[in-house]
N, C-alpha and C positions, 0 to 999 in steps of 0.2 A: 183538200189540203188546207190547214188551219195558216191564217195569217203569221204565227211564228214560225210555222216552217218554210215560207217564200221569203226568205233573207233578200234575194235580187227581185222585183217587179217592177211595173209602173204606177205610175199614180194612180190610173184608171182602176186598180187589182185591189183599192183601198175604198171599203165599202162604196157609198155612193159620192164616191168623187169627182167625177162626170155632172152631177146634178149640182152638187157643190161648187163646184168652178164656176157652172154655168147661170146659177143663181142664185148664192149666198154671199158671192163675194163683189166688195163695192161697183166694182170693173169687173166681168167674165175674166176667169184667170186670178185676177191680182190677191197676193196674199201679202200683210204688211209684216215689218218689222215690230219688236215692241215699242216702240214709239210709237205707232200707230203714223208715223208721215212717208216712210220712204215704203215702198212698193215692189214685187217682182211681181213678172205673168209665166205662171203655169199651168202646164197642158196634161193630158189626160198621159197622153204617151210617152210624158217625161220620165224616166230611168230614177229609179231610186234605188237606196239601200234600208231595208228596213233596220233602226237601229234597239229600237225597245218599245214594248206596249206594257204599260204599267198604271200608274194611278196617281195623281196627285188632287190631295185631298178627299173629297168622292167623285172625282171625275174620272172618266175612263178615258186615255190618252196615248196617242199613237204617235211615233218621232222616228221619222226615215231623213236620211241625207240625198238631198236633189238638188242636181246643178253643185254650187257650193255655197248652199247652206242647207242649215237644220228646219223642218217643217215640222211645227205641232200641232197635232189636230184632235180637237178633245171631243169624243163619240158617246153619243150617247142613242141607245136601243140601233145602234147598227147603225146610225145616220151621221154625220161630220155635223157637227154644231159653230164649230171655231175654229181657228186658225191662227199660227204664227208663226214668224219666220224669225232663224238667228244664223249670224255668218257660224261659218262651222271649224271653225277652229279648235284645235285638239283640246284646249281648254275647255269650250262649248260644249261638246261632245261628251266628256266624263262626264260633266257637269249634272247635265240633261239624263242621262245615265241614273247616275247616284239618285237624282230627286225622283224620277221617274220607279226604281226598284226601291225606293222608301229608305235609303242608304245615307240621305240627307236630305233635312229639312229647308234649309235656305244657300243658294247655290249663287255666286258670281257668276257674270257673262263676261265675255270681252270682245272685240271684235279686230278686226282685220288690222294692221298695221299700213301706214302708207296712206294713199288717197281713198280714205274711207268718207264717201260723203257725209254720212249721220256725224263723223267727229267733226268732220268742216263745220255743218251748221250749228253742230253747238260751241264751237269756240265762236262762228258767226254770232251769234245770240246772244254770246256774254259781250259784244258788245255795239248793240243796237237793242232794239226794242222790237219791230216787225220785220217782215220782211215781206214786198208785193211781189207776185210774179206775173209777169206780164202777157 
C-alpha cells in the first residue's frame, strides 16, 4: 500500500521515522516549530492523519496532522531529512495544502489564539533584549 493510500497511520508507518526521532532530532522525539525555539516530543506510535505529499521547490515533502499540529517532513531517497512543526489551524492547513500541491507559491501561517506561548515571547521580546532561563 502506497503512502497516499494510508490516509490514518502512525508516525512509525512514515519512512524511517523511528530512526529519525531517535537520531536526527535535537532531543529523541523533539520536533521544533519554525522559529526553531519552542519544541514538541513525538513518538513513533503517535496517530496521524496524513494530509499531502508533494513538493516544494525540489524537495520531496510529507505533512500529516498529529496531536494538534501540522508536521513537515522533507524526504529525501526514502530517508526524513528535516522536520517542522506548525499549530494546525484551518488556516494552516489550506495553506500547507496549496504550497505543497504547487497551488501557491508563498503561503501565510498563523497560529493558535489565546495562550500561544511563541506570541508571549515575542510580544516578550519587543520589550527586553534577552532572556536567561534558569
Amino acid at each position: 500500500m502506497g503512502l497516499e493510500e494510508k490516509r490514518i497511520c502512525k508516525l512509525g508507518d512514515l519512512y524511517d521515522m523511528g530512526y529519525y526521532l531517535e537520531n536526527k532530532c535535537y532531543c529523541p522525539g523533539e520536533i521544533y516549530d519554525i522559529s526553531g525555539f519552542f519544541y514538541q516530543v513525538f513518538h513513533v506510535d503517535d496517530k496521524c492523519i496524513l494530509l499531502c505529499v508533494g513538493k516544494l521547490k525540489d524537495d520531496d515533502v510529507v505533512a500529516v496532522l498529529c496531536k494538534d499540529q501540522i508536521l513537515a517532513f522533507w524526504v529525501e531517497d526514502e530517508h526524513i531529512i528535516s522536520a517542522e512543526r506548525y499549530d494546525a489551524t484551518e488556516n494552516n492547513i489550506s495553506e500547507i495544502k496549496a504550497l505543497l500541491t504547487g497551488k501557491k507559491d508563498h503561503i501565510t501561517l498563523n497560529e493558535y489564539d489565546g495562550k500561544d506561548s511563541k506570541k508571549s515571547l515575542s510580544e516578550l521580546m519587543q520589550l527586553v533584549d534577552a532572556v536567561i532561563c534558569d
